[in-house]
Every structure is written in structure tokens, then in C-alpha cells.
MARBA-3410 file (N, C-alpha, C, O; in Angstrom, 1 decimal):
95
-6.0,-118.6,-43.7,-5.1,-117.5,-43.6,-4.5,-117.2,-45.0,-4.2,-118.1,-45.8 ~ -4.5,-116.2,-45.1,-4.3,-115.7,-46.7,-2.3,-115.1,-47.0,-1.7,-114.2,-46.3 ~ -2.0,-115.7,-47.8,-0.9,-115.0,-47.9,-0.7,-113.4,-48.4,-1.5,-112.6,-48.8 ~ 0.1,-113.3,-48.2,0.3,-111.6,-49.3,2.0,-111.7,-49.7,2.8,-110.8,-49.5 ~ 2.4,-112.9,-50.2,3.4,-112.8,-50.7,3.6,-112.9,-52.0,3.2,-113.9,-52.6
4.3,-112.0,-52.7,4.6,-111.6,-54.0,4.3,-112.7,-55.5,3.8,-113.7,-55.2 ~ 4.5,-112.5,-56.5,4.7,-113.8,-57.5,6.1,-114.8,-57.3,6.4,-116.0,-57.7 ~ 6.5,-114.1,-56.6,8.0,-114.9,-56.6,8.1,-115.5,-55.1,9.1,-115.9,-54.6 ~ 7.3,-115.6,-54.8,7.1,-116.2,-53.2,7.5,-116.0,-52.3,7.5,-117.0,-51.5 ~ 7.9,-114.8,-52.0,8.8,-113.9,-51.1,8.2,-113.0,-50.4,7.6,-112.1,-51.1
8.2,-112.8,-49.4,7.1,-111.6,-48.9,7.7,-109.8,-49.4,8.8,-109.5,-49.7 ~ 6.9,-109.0,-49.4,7.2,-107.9,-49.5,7.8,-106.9,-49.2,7.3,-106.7,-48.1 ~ 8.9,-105.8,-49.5,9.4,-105.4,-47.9,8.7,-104.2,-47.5,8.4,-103.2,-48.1 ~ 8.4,-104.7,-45.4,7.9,-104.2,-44.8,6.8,-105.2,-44.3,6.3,-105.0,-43.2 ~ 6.4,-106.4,-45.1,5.8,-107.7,-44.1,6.4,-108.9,-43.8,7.3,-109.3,-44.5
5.8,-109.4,-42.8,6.6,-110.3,-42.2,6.3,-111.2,-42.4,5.1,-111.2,-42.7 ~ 6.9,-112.6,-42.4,6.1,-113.6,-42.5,5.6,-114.7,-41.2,5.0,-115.8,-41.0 ~ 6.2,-113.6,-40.3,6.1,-114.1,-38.8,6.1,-112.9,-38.2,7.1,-112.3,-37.9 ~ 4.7,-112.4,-38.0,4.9,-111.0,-37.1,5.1,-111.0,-35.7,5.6,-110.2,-34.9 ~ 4.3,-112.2,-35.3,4.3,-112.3,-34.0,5.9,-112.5,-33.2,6.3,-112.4,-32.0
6.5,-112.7,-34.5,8.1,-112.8,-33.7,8.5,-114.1,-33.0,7.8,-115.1,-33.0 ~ 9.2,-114.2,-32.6,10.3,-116.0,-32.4,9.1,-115.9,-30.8,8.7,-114.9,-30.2 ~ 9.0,-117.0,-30.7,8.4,-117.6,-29.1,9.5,-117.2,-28.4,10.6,-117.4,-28.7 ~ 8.8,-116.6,-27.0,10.0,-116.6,-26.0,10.0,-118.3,-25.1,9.2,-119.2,-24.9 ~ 11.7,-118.1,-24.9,11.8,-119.0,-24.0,11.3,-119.5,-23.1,12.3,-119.0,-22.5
10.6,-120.2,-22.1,10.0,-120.0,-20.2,11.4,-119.9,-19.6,12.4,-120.5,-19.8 ~ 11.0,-118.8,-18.5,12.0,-118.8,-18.0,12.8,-120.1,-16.8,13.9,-120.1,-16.3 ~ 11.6,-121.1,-16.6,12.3,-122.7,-16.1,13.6,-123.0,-17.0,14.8,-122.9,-16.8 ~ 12.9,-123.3,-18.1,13.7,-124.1,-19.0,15.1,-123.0,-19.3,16.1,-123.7,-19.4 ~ 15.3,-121.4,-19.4,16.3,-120.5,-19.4,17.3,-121.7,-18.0,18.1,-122.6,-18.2
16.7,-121.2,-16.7,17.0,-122.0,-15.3,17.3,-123.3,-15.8,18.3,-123.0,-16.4 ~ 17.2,-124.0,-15.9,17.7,-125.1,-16.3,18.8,-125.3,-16.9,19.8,-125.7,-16.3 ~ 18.7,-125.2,-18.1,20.0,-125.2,-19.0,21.0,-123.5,-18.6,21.9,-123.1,-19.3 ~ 20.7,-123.1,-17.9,22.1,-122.5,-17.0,22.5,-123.2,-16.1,23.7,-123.0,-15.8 ~ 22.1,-124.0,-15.6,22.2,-125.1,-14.1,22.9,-126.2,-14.8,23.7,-126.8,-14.1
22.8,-126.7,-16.4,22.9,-127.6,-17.0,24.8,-127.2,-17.6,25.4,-128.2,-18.1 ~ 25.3,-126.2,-17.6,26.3,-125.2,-18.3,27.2,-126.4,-17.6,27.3,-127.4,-18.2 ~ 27.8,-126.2,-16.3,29.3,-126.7,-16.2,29.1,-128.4,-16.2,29.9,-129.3,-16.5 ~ 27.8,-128.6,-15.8,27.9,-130.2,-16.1,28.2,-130.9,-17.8,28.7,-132.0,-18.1 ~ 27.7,-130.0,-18.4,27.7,-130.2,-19.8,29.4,-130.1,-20.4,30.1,-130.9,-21.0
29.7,-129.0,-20.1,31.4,-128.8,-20.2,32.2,-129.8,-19.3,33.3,-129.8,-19.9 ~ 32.2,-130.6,-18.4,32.7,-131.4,-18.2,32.5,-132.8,-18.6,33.2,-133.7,-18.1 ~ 31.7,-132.8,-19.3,31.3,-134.3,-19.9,32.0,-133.9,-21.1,32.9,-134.6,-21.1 ~ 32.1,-133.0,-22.2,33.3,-133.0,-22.9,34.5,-133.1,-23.0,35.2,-133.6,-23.8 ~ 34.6,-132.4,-21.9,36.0,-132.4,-21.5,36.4,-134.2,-20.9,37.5,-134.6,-20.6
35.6,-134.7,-20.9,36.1,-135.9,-20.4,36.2,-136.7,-21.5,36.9,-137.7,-21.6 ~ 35.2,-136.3,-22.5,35.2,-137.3,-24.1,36.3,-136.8,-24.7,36.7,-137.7,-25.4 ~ 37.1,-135.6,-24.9,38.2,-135.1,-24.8,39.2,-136.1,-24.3,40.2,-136.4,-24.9 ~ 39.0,-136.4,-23.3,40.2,-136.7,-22.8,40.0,-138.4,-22.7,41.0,-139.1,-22.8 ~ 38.8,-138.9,-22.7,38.5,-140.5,-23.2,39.9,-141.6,-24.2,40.3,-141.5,-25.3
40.3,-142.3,-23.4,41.1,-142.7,-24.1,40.9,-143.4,-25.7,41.4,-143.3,-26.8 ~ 39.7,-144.2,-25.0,39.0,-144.6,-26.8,38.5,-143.8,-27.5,38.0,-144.3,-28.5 ~ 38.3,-142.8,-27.4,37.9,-141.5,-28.2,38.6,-141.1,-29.5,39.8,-140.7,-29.4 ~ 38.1,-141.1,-30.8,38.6,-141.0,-32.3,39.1,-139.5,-32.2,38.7,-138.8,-31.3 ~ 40.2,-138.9,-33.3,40.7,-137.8,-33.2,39.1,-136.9,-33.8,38.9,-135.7,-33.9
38.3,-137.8,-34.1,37.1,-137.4,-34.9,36.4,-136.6,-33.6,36.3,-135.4,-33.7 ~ 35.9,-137.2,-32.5,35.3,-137.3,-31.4,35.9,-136.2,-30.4,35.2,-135.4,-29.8 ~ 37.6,-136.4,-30.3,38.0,-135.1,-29.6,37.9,-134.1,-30.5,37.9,-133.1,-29.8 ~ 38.0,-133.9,-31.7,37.9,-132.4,-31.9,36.4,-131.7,-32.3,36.2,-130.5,-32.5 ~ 35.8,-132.7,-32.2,34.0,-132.1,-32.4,34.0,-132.2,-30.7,33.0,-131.6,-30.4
34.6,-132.5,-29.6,34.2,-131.9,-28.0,35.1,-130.9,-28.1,34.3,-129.9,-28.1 ~ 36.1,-130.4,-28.3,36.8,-129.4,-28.3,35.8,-128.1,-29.3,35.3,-127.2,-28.7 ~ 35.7,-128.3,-30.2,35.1,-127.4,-30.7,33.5,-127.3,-30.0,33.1,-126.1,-29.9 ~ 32.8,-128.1,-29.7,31.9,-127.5,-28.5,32.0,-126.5,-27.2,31.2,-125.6,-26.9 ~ 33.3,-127.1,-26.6,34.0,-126.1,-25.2,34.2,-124.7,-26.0,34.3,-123.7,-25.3
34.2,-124.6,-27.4,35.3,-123.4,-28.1,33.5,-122.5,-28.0,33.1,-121.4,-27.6 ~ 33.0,-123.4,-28.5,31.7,-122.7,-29.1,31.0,-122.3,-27.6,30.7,-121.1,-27.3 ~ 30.9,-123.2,-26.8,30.2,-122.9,-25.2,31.1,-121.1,-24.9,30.6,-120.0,-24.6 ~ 32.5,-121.5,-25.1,32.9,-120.6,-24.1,33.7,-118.9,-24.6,34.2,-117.9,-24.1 ~ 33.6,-119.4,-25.9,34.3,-118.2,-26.8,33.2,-117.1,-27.6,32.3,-117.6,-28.3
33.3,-115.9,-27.4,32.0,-115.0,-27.6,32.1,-115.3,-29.2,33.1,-115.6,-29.7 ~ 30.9,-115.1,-29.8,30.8,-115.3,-30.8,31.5,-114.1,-32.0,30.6,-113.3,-32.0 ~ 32.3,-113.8,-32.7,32.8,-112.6,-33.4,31.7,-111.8,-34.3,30.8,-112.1,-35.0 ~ 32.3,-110.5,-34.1,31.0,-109.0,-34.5,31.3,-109.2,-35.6,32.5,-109.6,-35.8 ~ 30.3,-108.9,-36.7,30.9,-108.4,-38.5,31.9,-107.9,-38.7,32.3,-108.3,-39.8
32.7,-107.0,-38.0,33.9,-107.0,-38.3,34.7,-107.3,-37.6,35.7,-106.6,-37.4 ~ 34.6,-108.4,-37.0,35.8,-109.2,-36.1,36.2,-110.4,-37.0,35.3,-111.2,-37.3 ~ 37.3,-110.7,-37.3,37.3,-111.6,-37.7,37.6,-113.3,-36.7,37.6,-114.5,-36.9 ~ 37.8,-112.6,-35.8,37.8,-113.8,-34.7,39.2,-114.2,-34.6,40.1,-113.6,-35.1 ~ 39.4,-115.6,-33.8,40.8,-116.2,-34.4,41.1,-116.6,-35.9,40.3,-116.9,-36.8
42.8,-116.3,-35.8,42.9,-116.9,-37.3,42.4,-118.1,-37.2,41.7,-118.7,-36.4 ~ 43.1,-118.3,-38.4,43.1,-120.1,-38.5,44.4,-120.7,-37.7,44.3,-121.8,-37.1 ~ 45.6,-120.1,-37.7,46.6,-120.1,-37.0,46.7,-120.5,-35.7,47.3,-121.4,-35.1 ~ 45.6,-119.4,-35.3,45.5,-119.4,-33.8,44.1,-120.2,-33.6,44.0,-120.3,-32.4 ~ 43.1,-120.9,-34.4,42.5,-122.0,-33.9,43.1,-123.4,-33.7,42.7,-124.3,-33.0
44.0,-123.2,-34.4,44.7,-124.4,-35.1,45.6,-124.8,-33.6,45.5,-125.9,-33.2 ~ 46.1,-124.2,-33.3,46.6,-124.2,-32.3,46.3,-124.4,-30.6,47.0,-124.9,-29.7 ~ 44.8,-123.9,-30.7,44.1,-124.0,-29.8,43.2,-125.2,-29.5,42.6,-125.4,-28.5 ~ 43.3,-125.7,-30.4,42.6,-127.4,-30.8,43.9,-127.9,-30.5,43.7,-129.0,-30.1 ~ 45.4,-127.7,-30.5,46.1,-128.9,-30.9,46.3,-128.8,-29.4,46.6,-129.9,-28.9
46.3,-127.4,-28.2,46.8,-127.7,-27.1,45.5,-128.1,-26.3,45.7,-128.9,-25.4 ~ 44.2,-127.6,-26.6,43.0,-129.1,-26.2,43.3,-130.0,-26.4,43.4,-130.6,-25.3 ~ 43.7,-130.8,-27.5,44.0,-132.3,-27.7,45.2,-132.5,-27.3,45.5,-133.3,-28.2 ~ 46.2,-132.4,-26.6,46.6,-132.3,-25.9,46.8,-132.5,-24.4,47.8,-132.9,-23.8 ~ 45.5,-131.9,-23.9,44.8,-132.4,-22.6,45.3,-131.4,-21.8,45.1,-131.4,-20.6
END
């Protein structure tokens, strides 16, 4: 397989270096891990609430539920502040 990418090792614009495009998913495994959604969110939610659980540990499960359940922000959204993350972690950890 022959390249055709530049001296600088970059492909050129207008080729691809993957034309065929990302593999699709099967749609089992799509079925699955939708099936897999609320069981997954409740096992955080419980390391969350874990009493031996490090402040380390609840706020990497909280920021998972944030990431599961919060749309991701457009280019010009800036999303929550920091303010209002800040806050939203402290009443998760909280319980």
C-alpha cells in the first residue's frame, strides 16, 4: 500500500488517510450497552455514596453520571461555569 503523503508527513488536502471511514458499530453490541445505561449509572451512584470511597473516587463517579447524563456543549456553548460545576459536584457529594 503506497502512501501519498506529503514531505512533511501529512496527507494532502482533499485525501484521506482513512477513506473507508470509522467502522460502524453492530447493532447487538449498540443493544447492549443501551440495556447496560441504568445499570451502569447505578453502580456509580453507589461508589458515590460508598462509605469507604476517597473524595478521589466520588468525584471521578460523579463526573461520570455528569458525563453519562449531561449533553455534551456546541462550539459556542460554553456549558456550565465553573461555578455552577462546582456546585453540582458538591451537591452529588453530598448524596
Amino acid at each position: 500500500m503506497s502512501s501519498v503523503r506529503g514531505p512533511d508527513g501529512r496527507f494532502p488536502p482533499g485525501v484521506s488517510g482513512n477513506p473507508g471511514g470509522r467502522p460502524l458499530i453492530p447493532e447487538e453490541v449498540k443493544a447492549f450497552l443501551r440495556e447496560q445505561t441504568l445499570p451502569n449509572l447505578q453502580a456509580l451512584v453507589a461508589m458515590r455514596d460508598l462509605d469507604q470511597a476517597s473524595n478521589r473516587d466520588r468525584i471521578a463517579a460523579v463526573k461520570c453520571m455528569l458525563e453519562f447524563t449531561l449533553p455534551k456543549p456546541k462550539d459556542d456553548d460554553a456549558g456550565l461555569s465553573a461555578r455552577e460545576a462546582l456546585e453540582v459536584i458538591a451537591t452529588a457529594l453530598k448524596g
